[in-house]
C-alpha beads as a LAMMPS data file, in Angstrom:
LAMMPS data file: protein, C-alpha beads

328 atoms
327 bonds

1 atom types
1 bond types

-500.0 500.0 xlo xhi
-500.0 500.0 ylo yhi
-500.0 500.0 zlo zhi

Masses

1 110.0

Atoms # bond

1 1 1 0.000 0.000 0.000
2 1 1 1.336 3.467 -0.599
3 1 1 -0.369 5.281 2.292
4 1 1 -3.684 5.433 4.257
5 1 1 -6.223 8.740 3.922
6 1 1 -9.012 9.595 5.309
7 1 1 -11.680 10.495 2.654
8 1 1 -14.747 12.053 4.062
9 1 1 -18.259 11.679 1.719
10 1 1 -16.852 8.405 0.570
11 1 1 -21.132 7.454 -0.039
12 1 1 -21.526 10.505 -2.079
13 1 1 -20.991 10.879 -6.129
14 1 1 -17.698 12.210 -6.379
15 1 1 -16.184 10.949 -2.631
16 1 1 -17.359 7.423 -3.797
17 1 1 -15.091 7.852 -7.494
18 1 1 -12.342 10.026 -5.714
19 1 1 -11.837 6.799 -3.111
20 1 1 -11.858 4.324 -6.370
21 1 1 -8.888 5.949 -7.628
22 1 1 -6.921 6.045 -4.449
23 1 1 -7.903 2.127 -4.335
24 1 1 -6.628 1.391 -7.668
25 1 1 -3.796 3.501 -7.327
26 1 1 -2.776 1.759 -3.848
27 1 1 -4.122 3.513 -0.939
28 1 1 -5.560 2.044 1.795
29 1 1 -8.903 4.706 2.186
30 1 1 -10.925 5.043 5.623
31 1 1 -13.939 6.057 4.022
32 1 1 -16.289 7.862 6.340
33 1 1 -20.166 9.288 5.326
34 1 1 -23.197 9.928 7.337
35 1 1 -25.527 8.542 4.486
36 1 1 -27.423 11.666 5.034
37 1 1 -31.497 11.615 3.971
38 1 1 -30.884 14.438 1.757
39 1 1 -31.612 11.299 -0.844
40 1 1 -32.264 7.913 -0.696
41 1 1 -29.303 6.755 1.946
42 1 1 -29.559 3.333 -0.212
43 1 1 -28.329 4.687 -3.616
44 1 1 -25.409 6.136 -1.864
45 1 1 -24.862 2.051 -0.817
46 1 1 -24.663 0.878 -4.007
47 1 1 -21.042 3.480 -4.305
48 1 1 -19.997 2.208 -1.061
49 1 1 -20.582 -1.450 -2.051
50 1 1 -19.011 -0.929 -4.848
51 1 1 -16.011 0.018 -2.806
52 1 1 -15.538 -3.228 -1.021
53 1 1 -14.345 -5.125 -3.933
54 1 1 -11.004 -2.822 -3.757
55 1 1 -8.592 -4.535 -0.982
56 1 1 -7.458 -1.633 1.499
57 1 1 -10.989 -0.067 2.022
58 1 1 -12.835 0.458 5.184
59 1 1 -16.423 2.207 5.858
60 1 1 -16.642 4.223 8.785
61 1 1 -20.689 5.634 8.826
62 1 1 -20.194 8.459 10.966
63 1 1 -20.791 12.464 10.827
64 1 1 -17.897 14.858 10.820
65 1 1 -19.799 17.421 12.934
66 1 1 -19.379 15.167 15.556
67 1 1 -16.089 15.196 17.504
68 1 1 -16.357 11.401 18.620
69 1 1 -16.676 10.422 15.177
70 1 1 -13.972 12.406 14.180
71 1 1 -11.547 11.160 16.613
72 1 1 -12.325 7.635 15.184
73 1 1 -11.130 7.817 12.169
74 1 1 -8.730 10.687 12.497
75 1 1 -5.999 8.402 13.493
76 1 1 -1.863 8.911 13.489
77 1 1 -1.419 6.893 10.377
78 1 1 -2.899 8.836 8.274
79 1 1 -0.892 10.346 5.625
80 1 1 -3.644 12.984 4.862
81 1 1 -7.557 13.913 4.294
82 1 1 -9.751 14.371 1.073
83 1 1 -12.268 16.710 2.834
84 1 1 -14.935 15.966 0.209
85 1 1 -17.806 15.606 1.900
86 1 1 -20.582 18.247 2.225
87 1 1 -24.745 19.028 2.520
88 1 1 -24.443 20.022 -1.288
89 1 1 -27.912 21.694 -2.919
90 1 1 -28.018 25.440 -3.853
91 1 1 -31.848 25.646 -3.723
92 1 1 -32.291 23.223 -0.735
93 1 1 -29.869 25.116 1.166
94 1 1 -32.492 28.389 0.862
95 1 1 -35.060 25.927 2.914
96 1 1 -32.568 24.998 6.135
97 1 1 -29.598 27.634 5.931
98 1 1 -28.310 26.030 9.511
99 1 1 -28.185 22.746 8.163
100 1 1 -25.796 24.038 5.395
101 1 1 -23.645 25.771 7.924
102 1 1 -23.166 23.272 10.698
103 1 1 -21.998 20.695 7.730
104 1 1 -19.865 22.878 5.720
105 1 1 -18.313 25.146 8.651
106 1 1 -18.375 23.420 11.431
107 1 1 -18.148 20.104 9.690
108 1 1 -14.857 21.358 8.278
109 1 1 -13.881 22.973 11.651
110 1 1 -14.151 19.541 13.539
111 1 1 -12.099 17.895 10.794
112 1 1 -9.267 20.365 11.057
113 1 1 -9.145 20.725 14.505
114 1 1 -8.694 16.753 14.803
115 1 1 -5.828 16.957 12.010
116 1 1 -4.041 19.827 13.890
117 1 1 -4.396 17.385 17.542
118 1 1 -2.975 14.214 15.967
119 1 1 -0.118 16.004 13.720
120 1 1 -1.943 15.152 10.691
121 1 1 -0.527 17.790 7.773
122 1 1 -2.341 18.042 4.392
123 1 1 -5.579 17.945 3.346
124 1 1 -7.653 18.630 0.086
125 1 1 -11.018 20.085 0.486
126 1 1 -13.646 20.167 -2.290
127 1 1 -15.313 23.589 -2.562
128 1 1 -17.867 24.839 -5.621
129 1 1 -17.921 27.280 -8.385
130 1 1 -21.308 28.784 -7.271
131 1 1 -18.548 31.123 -4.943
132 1 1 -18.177 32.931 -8.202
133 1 1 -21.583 34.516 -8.083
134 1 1 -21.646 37.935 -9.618
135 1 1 -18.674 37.797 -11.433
136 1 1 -17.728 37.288 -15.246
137 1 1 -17.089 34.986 -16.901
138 1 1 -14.397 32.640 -17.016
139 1 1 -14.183 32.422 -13.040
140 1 1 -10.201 32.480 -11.967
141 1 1 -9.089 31.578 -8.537
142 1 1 -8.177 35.310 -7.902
143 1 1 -11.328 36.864 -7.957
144 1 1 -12.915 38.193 -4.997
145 1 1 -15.470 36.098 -3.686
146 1 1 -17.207 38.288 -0.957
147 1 1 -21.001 38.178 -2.044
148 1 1 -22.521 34.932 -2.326
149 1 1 -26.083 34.415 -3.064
150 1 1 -26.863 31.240 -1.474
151 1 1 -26.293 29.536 1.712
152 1 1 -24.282 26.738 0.570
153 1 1 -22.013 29.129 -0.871
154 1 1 -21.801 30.909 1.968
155 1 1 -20.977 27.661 4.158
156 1 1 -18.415 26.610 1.566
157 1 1 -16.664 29.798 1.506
158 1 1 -16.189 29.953 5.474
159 1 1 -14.873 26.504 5.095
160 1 1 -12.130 27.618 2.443
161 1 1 -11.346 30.649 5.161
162 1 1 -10.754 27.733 7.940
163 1 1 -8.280 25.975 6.285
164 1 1 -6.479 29.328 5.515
165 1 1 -6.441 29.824 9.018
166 1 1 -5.231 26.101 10.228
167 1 1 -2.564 26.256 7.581
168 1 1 -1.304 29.906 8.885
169 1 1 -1.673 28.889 12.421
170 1 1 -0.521 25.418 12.382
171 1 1 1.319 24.952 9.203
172 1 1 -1.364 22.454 7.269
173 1 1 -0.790 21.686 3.753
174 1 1 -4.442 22.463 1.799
175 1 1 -5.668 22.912 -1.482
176 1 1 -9.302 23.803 -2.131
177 1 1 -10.117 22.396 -5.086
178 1 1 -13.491 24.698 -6.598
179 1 1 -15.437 22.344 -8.608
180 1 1 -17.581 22.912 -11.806
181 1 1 -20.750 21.247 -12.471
182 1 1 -19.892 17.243 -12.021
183 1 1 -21.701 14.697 -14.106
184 1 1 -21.343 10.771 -14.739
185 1 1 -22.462 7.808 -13.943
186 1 1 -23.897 7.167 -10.277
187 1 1 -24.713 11.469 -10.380
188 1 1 -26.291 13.107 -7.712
189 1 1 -30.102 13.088 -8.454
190 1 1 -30.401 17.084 -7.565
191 1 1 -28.619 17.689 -10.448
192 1 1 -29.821 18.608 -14.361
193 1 1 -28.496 15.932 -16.059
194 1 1 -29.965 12.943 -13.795
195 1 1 -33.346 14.795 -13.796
196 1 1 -32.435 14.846 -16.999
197 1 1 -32.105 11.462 -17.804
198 1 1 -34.911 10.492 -15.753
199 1 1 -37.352 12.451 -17.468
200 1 1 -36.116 11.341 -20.536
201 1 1 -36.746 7.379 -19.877
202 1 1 -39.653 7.989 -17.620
203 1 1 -42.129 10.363 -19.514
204 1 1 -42.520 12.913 -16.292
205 1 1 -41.618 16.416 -16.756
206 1 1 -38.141 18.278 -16.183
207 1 1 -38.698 21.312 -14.202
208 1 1 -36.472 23.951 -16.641
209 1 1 -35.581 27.467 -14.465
210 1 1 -35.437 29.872 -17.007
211 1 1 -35.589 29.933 -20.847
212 1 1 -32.465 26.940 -20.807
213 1 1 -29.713 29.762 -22.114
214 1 1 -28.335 29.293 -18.376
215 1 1 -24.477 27.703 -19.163
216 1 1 -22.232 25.603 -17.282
217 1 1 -18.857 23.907 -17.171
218 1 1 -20.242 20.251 -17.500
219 1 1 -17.152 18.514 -15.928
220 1 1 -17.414 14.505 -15.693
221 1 1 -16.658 12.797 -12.929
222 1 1 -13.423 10.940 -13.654
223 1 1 -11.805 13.778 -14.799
224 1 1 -12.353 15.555 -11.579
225 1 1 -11.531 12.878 -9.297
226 1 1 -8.246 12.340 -10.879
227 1 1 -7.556 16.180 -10.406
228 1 1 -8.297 15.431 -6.766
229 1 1 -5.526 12.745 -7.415
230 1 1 -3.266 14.905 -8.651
231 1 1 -3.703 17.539 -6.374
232 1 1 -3.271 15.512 -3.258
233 1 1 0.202 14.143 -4.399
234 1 1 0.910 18.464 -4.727
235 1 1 -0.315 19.224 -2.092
236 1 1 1.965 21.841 -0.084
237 1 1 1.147 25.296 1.544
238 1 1 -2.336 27.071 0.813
239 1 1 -3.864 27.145 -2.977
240 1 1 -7.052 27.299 -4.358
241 1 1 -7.537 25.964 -7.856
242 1 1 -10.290 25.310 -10.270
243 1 1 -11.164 21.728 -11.274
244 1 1 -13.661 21.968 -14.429
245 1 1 -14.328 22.065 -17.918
246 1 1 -13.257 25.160 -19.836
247 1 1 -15.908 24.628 -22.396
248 1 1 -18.836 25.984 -20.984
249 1 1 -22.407 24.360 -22.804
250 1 1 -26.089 26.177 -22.480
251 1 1 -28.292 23.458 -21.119
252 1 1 -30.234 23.531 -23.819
253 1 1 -27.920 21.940 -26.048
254 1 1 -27.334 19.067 -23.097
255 1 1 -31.331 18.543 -23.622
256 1 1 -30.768 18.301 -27.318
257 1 1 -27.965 15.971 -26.825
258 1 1 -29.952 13.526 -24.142
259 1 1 -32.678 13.115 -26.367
260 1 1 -30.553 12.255 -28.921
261 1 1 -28.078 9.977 -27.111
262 1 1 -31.479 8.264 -25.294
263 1 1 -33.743 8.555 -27.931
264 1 1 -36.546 9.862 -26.047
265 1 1 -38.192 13.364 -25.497
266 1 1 -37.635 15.162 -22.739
267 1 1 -41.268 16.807 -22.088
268 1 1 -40.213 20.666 -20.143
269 1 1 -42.296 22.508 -17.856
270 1 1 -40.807 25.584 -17.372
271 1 1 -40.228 27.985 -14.399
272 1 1 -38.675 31.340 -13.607
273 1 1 -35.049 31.345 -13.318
274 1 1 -33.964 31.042 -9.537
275 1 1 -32.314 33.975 -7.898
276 1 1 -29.620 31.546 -5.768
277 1 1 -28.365 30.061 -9.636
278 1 1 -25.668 31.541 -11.345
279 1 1 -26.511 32.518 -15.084
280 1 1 -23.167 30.919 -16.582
281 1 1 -20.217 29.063 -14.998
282 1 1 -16.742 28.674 -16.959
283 1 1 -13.408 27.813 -15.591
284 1 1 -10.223 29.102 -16.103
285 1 1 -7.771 25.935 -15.464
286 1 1 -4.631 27.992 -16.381
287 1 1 -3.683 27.293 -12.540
288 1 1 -4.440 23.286 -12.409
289 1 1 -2.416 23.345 -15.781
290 1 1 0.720 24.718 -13.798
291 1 1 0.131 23.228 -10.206
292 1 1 -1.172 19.561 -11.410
293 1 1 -0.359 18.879 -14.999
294 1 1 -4.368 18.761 -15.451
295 1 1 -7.071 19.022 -17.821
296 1 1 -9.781 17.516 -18.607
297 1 1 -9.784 14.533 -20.782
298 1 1 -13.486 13.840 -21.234
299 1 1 -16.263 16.023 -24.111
300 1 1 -19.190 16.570 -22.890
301 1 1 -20.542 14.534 -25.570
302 1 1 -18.594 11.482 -24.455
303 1 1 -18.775 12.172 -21.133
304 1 1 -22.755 12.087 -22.084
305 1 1 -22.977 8.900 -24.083
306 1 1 -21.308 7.404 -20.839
307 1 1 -23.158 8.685 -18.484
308 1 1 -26.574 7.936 -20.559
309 1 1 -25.245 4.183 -21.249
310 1 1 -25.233 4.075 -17.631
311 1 1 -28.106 5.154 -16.741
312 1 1 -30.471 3.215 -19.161
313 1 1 -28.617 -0.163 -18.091
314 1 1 -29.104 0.786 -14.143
315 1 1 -32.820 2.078 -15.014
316 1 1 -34.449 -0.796 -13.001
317 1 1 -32.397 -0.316 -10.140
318 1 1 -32.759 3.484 -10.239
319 1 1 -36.748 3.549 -10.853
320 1 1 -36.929 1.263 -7.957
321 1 1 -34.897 3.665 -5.270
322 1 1 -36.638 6.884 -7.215
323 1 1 -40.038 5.797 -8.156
324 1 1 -40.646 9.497 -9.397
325 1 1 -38.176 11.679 -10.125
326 1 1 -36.529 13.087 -7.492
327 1 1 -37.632 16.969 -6.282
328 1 1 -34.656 18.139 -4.765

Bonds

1 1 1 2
2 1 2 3
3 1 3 4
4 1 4 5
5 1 5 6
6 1 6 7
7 1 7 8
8 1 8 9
9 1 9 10
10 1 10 11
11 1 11 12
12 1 12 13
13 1 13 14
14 1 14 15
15 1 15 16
16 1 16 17
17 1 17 18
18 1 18 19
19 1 19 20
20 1 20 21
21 1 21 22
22 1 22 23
23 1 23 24
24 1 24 25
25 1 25 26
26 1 26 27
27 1 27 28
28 1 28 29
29 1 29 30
30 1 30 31
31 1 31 32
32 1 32 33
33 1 33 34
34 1 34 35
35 1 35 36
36 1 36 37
37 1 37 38
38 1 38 39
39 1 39 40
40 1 40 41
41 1 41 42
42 1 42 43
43 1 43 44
44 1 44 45
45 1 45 46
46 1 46 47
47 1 47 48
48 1 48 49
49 1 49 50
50 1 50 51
51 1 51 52
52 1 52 53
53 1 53 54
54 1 54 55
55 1 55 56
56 1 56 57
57 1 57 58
58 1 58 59
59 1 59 60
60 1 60 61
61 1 61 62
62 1 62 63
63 1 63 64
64 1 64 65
65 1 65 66
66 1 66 67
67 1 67 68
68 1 68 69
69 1 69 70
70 1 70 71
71 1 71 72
72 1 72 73
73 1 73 74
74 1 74 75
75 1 75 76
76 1 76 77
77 1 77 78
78 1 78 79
79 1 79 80
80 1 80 81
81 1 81 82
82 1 82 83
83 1 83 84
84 1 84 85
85 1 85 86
86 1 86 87
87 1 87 88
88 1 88 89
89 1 89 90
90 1 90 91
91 1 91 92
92 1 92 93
93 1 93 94
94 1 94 95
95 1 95 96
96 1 96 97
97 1 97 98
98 1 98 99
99 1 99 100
100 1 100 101
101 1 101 102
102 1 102 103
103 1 103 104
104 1 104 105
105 1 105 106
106 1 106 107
107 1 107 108
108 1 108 109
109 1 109 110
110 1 110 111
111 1 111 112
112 1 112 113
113 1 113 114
114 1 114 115
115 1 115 116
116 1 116 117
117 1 117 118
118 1 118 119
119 1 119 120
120 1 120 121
121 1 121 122
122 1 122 123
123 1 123 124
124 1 124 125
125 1 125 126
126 1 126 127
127 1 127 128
128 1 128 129
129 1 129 130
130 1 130 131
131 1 131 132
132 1 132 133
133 1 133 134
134 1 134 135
135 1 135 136
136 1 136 137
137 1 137 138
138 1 138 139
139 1 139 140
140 1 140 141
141 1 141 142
142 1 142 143
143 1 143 144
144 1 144 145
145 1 145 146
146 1 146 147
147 1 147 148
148 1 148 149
149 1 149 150
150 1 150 151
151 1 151 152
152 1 152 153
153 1 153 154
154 1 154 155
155 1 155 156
156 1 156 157
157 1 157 158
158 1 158 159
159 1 159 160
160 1 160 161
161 1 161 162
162 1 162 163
163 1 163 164
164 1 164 165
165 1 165 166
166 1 166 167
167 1 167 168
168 1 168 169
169 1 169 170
170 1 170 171
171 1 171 172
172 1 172 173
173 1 173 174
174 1 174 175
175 1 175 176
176 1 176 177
177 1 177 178
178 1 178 179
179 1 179 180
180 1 180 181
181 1 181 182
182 1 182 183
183 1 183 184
184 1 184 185
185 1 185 186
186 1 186 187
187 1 187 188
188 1 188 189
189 1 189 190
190 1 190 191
191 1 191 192
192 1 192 193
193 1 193 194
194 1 194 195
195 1 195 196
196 1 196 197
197 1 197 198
198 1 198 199
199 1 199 200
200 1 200 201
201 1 201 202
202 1 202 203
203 1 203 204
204 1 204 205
205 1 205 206
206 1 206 207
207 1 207 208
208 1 208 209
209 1 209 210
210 1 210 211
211 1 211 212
212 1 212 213
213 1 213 214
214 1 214 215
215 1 215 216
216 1 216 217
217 1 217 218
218 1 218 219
219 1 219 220
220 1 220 221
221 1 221 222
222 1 222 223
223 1 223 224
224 1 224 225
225 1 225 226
226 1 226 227
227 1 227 228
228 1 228 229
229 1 229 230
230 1 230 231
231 1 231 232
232 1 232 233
233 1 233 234
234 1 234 235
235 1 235 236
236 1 236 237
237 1 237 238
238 1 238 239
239 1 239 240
240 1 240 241
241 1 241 242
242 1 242 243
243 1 243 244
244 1 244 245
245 1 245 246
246 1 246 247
247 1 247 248
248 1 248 249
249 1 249 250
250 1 250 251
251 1 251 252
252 1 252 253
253 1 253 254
254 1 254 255
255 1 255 256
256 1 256 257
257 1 257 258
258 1 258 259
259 1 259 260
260 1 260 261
261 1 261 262
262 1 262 263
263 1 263 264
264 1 264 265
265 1 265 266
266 1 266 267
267 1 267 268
268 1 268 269
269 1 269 270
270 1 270 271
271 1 271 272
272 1 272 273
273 1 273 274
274 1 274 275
275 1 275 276
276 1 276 277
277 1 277 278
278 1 278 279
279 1 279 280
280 1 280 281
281 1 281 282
282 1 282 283
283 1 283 284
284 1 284 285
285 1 285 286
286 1 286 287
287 1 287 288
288 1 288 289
289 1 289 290
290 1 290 291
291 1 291 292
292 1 292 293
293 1 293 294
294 1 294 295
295 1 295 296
296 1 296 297
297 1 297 298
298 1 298 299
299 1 299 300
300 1 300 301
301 1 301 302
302 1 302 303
303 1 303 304
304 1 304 305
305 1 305 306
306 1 306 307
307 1 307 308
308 1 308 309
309 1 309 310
310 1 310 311
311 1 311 312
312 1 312 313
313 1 313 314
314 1 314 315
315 1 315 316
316 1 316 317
317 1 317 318
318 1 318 319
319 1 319 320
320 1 320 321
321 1 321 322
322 1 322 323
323 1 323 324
324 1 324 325
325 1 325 326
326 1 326 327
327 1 327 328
């Protein structure tokens, strides 16, 4: 084994590929996750099962707001943590702000403070492009990123500002990786191109905010979890770099290109556009370029097909945990 980490939201979408490459790569990976109702807790064990074929893993279900579980798998041995778990949802966080904060902040505080008690020295946090609200586009790493519009943001951005502080006070290595817009295979079912996908093979409706001009740096899954690779093996002093597509793509042509790859319609019902979204996302990688030798590999078409091939070969299995499509 080359090491042991500690990689926190090991049930959720990307935690769950971020651990598979550690496995394959040699780690030994303490996965921890709260399987948090946010959705159905048994979709998120299907990734962890998943997991368990790879020799050197080991489930911890615990919640990093709580110290106890913390200290249990925050052990000496560690040779670092991927911070990615989170309470993700822009709109949901609107509903229970608190929620949002005690994950994301505090969360991130308990997680830090146990690194800093046991000597533990680098970390890799995933944080979000929606910090880039207001700005234009492409989003670099150096703009000022004072006025978010949502509560997640808001949560996400105090967590950033932690591990500042822990690695000015105490000399932690942490990068805080902002990422754009992940898609693939096992995707969270909040997001547009699950809904998607779902409405596609089911018949029900896709609830579209706004006229569908609304464009994002669709960034698939394996791409960003082998950034999270990369940057992990980099890892030294503070940095926070962008992990996404540079192409950004209105979601209008992803509709056109699921009913193509699928072969179905996807029937619309349309809605104003939300005041917590952002109107475009885009990422400037210039800075993963330098500090990770990154890009991404994966078109959006490709990344597409995949991810559609996917999901109409796991379609019993998902109609089964999401009967109807899911309204987060």
């Amino acid at each position: 084994m080359k090491g042991k980490v500690l990689i926190t939201g090991v049930g959720g979408f990307i935690g769950s590929k971020v651990a598979e490459v550690f496995l394959r790569e040699g780690y030994e990976v303490v996965g921890m996750d709260n399987l948090d109702p946010y959705y159905p807790p048994e979709y998120k064990r299907l990734r962890i099962r998943a997991l368990h074929n790879f020799p050197g893993f080991t489930f911890y279900e615990g919640d990093f707001t709580d110290p106890e579980d913390v200290a249990a798998v925050l052990t000496e041995d560690l040779e670092g943590v991927l911070h990615i778990g989170a309470k993700a949802g822009v709109r949901a966080s609107i509903e229970d702000p608190e929620a949002y904060l005690r994950a994301n902040t505090v969360g991130t505080l308990r997680i830090l403070e146990g690194m800093r008690s046991r000597g533990i020295g680098r970390i890799v946090m995933a944080s979000t492009s929606s910090i880039y609200a207001g700005h234009p586009a492409p989003f670099r790493e150096d703009m000022k990123t004072d006025r978010p519009i949502s509560p997640y943001a808001v949560s996400k951005k105090a967590a950033e500002n932690l591990l500042y502080t822990y690695h000015h006070l105490y000399g932690i290595d942490a990068f805080v990786l902002r990422y754009f817009t992940v898609y693939g295979p096992y995707g969270r079912p909040d997001m547009s191109i699950f809904k998607l996908l779902y409405a596609a093979l089911s018949g029900e409706t896709f609830p579209l905010y706004g006229d569908g001009s609304q464009r994002r740096s669709f960034s698939y899954v394996d791409d960003v979890a082998r950034a999270t690779y990369l940057a992990f093996q980099r890892v030294e002093g503070y940095e926070i770099i962008n992990v996404g597509n540079p192409d950004d793509h209105p979601l209008s042509s992803v509709i056109s290109l699921i009913e193509e790859l699928s072969g179905r319609r996807v029937n619309l019902r349309r809605y104003p556009f939300n005041r917590a979204d952002i109107p475009i996302t885009k990422a400037s990688i210039e800075k993963a370029r330098r500090l990770l030798g990154w890009e991404p590999e994966i078109s959006l078409r490709e990344g597409l097909r995949r991810t559609a091939e996917w999901f109409i070969g796991s379609w019993e299995t998902i109609r089964r945990i999401f009967p109807t499509m899911p309204s987060i």
